[in-house]
C-alpha positions as CSV (number, residue, x, y, z in Angstrom):
1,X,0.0,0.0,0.0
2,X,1.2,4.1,-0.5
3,X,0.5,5.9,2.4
4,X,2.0,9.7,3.6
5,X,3.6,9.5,6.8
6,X,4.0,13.2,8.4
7,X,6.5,13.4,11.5
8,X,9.7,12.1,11.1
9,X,11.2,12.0,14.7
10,X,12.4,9.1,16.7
11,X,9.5,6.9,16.4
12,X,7.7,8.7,13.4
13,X,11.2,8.0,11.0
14,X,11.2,4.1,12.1
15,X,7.7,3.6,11.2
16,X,8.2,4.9,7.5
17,X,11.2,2.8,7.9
18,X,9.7,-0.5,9.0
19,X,6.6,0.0,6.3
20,X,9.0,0.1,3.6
21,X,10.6,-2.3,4.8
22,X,7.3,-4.5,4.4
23,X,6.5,-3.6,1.2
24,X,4.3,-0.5,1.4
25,X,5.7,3.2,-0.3
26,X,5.8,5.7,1.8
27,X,5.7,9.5,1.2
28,X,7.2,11.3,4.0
29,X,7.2,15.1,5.2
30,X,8.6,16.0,8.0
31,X,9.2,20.2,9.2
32,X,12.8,19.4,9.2
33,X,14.3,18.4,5.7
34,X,16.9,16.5,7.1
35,X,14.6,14.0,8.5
36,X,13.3,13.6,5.4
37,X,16.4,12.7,3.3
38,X,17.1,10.4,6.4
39,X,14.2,8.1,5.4
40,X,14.4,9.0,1.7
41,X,17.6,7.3,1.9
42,X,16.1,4.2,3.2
43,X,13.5,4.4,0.4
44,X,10.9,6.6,1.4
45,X,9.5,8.9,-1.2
46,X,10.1,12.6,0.0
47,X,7.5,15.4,-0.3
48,X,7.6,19.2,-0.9
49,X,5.0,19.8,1.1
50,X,1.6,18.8,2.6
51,X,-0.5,19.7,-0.9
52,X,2.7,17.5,-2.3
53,X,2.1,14.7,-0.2
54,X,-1.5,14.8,-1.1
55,X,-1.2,14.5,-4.4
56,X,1.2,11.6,-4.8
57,X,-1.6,9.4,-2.5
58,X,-3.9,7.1,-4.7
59,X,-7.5,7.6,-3.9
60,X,-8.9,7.0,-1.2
61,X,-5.8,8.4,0.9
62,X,-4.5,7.5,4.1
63,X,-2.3,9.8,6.1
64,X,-0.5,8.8,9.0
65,X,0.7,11.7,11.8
66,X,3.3,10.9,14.2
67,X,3.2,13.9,15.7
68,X,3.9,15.4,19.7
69,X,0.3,15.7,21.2
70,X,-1.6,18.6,21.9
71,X,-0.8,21.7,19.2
72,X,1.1,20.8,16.8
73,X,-1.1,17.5,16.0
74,X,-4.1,19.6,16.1
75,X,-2.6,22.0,13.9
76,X,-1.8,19.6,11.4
77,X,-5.3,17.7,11.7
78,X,-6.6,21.4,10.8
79,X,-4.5,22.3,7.6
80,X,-5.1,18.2,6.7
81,X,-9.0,18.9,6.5
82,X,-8.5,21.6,3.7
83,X,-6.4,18.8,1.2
84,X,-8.1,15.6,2.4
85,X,-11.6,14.0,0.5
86,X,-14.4,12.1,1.5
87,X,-12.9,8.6,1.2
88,X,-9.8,9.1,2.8
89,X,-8.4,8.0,6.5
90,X,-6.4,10.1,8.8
91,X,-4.4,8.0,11.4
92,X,-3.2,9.7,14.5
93,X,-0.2,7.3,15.7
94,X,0.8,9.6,18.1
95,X,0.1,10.0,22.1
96,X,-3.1,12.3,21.7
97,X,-5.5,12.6,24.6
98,X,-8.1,10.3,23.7
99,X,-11.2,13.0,24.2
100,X,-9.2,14.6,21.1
101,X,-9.7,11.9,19.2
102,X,-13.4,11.8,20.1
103,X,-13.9,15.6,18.9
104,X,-11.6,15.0,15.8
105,X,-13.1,12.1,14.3
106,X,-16.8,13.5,15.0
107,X,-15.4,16.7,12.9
108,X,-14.3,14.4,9.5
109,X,-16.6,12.4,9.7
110,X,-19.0,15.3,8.8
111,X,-16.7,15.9,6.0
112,X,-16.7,11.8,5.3
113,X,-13.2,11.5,6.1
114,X,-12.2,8.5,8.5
115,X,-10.4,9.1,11.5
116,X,-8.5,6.4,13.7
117,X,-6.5,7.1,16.4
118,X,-3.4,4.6,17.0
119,X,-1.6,4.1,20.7
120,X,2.2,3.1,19.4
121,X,4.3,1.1,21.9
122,X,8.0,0.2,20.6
123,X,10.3,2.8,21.6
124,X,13.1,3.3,19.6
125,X,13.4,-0.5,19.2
126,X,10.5,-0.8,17.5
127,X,11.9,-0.7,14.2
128,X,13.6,-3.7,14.7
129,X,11.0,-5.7,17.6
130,X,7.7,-4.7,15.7
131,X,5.3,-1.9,17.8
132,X,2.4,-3.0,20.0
133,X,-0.7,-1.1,18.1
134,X,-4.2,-0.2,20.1
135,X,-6.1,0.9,17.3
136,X,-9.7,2.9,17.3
137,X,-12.0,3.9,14.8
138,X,-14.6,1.9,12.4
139,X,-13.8,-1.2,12.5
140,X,-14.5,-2.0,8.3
141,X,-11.7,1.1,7.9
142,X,-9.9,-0.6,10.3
143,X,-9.9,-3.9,9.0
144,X,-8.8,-2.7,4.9
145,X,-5.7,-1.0,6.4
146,X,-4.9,-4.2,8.5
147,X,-2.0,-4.4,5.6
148,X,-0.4,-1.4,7.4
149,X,-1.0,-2.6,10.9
150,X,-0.2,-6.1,10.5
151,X,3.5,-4.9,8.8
152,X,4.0,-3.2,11.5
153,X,2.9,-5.3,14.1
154,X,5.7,-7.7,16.3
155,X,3.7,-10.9,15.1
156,X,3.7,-14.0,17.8
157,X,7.6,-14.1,18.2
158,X,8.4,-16.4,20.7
159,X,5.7,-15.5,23.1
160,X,3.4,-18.5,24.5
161,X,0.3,-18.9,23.2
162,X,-2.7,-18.1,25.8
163,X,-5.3,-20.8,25.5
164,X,-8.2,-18.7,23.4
165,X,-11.7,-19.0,22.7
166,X,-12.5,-20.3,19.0
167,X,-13.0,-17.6,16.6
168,X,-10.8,-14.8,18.8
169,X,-9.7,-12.1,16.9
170,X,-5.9,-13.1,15.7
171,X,-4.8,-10.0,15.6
172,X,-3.7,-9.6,19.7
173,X,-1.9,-12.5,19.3
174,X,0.7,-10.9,16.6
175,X,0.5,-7.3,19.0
176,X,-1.9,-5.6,18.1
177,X,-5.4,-4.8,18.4
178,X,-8.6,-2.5,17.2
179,X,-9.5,-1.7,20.5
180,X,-13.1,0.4,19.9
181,X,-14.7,3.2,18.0
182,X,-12.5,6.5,18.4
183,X,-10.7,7.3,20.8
184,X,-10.6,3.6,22.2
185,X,-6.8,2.8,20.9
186,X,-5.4,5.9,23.0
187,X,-7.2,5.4,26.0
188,X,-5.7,2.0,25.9
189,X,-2.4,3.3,25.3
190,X,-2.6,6.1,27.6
191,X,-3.6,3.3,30.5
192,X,-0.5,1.3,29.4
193,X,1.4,4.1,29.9
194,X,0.1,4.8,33.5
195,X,0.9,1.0,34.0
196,X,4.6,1.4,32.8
197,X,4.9,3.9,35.4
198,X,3.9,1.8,37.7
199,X,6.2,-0.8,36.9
200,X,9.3,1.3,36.4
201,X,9.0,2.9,39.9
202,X,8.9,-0.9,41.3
203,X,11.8,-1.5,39.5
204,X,13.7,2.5,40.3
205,X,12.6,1.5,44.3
206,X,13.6,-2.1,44.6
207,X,16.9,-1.9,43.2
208,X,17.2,1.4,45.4
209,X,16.4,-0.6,48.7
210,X,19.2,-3.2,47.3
211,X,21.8,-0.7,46.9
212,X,21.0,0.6,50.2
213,X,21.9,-2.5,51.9
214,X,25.1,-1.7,52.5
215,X,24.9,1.6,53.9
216,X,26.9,2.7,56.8
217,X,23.4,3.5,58.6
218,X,23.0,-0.6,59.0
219,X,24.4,-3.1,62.0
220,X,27.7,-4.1,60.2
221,X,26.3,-7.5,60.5
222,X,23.4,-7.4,58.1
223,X,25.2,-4.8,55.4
224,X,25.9,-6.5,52.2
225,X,27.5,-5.5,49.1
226,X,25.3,-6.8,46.7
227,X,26.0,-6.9,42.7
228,X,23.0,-5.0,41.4
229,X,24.3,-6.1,37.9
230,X,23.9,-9.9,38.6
231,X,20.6,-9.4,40.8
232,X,19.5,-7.7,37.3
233,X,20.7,-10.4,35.3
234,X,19.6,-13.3,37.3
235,X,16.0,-12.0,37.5
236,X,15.5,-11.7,34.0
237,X,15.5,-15.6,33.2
238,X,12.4,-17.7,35.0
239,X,11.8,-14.9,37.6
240,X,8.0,-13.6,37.7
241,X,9.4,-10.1,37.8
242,X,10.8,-10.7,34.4
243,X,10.4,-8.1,31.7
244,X,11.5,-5.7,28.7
245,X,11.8,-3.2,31.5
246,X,14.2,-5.4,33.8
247,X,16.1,-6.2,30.8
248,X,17.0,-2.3,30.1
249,X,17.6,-2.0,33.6
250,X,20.1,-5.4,33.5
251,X,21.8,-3.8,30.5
252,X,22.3,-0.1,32.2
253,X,23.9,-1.6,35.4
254,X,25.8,-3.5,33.8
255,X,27.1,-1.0,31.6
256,X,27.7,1.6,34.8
257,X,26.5,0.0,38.3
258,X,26.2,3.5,39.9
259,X,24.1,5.4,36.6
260,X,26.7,8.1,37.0
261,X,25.5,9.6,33.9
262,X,21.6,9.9,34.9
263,X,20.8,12.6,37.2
264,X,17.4,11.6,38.6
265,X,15.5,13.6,37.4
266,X,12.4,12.1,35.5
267,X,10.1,13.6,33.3
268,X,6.3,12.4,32.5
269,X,5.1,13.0,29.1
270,X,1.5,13.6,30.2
271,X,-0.2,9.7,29.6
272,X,0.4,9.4,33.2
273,X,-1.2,12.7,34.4
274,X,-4.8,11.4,32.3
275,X,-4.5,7.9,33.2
276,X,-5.0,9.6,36.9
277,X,-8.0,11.9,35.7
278,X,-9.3,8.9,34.3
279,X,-8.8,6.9,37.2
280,X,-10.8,10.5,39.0
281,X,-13.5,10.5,36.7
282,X,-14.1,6.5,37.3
283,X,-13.5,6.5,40.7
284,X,-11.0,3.6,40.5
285,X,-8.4,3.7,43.4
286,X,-5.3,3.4,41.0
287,X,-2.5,4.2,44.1
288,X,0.4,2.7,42.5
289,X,-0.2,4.9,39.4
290,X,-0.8,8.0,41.1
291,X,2.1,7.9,43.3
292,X,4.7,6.4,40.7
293,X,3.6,10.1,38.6
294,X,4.2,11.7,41.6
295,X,7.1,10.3,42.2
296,X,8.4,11.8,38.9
297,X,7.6,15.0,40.0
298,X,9.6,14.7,43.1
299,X,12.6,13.8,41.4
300,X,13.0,16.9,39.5
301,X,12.6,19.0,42.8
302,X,15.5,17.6,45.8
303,X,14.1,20.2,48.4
304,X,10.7,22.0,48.0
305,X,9.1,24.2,50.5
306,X,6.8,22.0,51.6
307,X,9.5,19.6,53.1
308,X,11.6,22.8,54.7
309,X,8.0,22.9,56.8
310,X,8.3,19.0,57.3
311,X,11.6,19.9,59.3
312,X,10.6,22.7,60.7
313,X,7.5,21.0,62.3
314,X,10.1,17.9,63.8
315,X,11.9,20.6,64.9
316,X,9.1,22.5,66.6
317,X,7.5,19.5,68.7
318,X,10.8,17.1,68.9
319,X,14.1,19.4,68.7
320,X,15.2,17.0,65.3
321,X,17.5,18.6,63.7
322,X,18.5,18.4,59.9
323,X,21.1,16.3,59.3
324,X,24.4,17.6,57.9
325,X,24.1,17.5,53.9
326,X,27.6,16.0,52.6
């Protein structure tokens, strides 16, 4: 199939990448040329401009954005409206809150232009592993791109098979998925997202309370200078904490045991913040999620005013005093 494929950053580049790859031509734009002729020379077919782009699409046209959320996406949906037909699909494969989706494919619709809304999950790996899809939209749109999806999909790899009812859609089974009507795919995504929080601050505290083991603080008696690197390594084969998360983990450790070169400071790219306001609006106790997001925000802050007051209250009612910063 010839699709356009607008945004040509970290993931945006390796999707164009891995569809050609497949089989499918891809005509590529990106704001920055040089991210074009990046994925031109790996046989993507470059584009002047977003009329330009149009143009060299067969009829009916699909579009895919892999954009940041929020303004620039919704600029580009806008000045996409005036060049696409009725007929054609626009695919949002980036992290757009999933009420945006809602809105936007209510608005083509009226115009008879499809609108699906694709949670990607890969990383910069993906290229290479296949990305885990959450798709939304009609499913009969869905189901004539499945050529698209399906390229891009991980397929079964060596993953076990779960024991499924006859007639199951095949599709989670290769990693990926039409989830619902709009909106559905990024709501998925975004709750995968609030998950993998959840699961990286287990990991980040864990291997925290391991390193702390041998701190001066302890009897000398139960210290212990343990090899985060080999804890790391161990767990990843037949442990139930196993995962593509404890395997980046393993490989960082082992590469630099003290992450000298990280300072701590963790941003959020906002799937975490609306999994929480999801988690509000349902009134779901999601703890783990909500503190692992605030967690992040505490890293990028080592003293805020609010614990000066902590230690001014211990001070006021027990005499603790600070300890000495080294």
């Amino acid at each position: 199939m010839r699709l356009g494929v607008i945004g040509l950053g970290r993931m945006g580049g390796d999707v164009a990448r891995r569809l050609v790859r497949g089989g499918h031509e891809c005509v590529v734009w990106d704001i920055a040329q040089g991210a074009i002729d990046a994925v031109v020379k790996d046989g993507g077919l470059a584009a002047a401009d977003l009329p330009d782009l149009i143009r060299r699409l067969p009829a009916p046209r699909t579009v895919w954005l892999m954009l940041p959320a929020g303004a620039i996406t919704e600029d580009a949906v806008t000045r996409l409206t005036g060049l696409l037909s009725e007929g054609d699909t626009l695919i949002d494969g980036g992290n757009s809150f999933y009420k945006d989706d809602i809105r936007r494919a209510r608005d083509q619709r009226a115009r008879g232009v499809h609108y699906l809304d694709a949670g990607v999950s890969g990383g910069v790996w993906g290229i290479h592993r296949g990305y885990c899809l959450m798709i939304g939209g009609d499913k009969a749109v869905v189901d004539r791109l499945d050529p698209i999806f399906r390229t891009l999909a991980p397929g079964p790899g060596g993953v076990s098979r779960t024991e499924r009812p006859p007639g199951a859609d095949p599709r989670p089974e290769n990693g990926y998925l039409h989830a619902g009507p709009a909106g559905a795919g990024h709501f998925v995504k975004m709750i995968h997202n609030g998950i993998e929080y959840g699961l990286m601050q287990s990991y980040a505290e864990g291997f925290d309370i391991l390193r702390g083991k041998g701190g001066e603080s302890l009897p000398p008696e139960e210290r212990f200078d343990l090899n985060l690197p080999d804890i790391a390594e161990a767990w990843r084969r037949g442990s139930v904490v196993s995962s593509w998360l404890l395997d980046l983990a393993a490989a960082a450790l082992t590469k630099d045991a003290a992450l000298a070169e990280f300072t701590g400071e963790v941003s959020d790219s906002g799937e975490g913040r609306w999994t929480v306001d999801a988690a509000m609006e349902e009134a779901v106790p999601a703890v783990v999620l909500t503190n692992s997001l605030y967690a992040r925000f505490r890293s990028r802050e080592p003293r805020r005013f609010g614990d000066q007051l902590l230690s001014a209250m211990r001070f006021g009612f027990g005499g603790h005093v600070e300890p000495k910063t080294k």
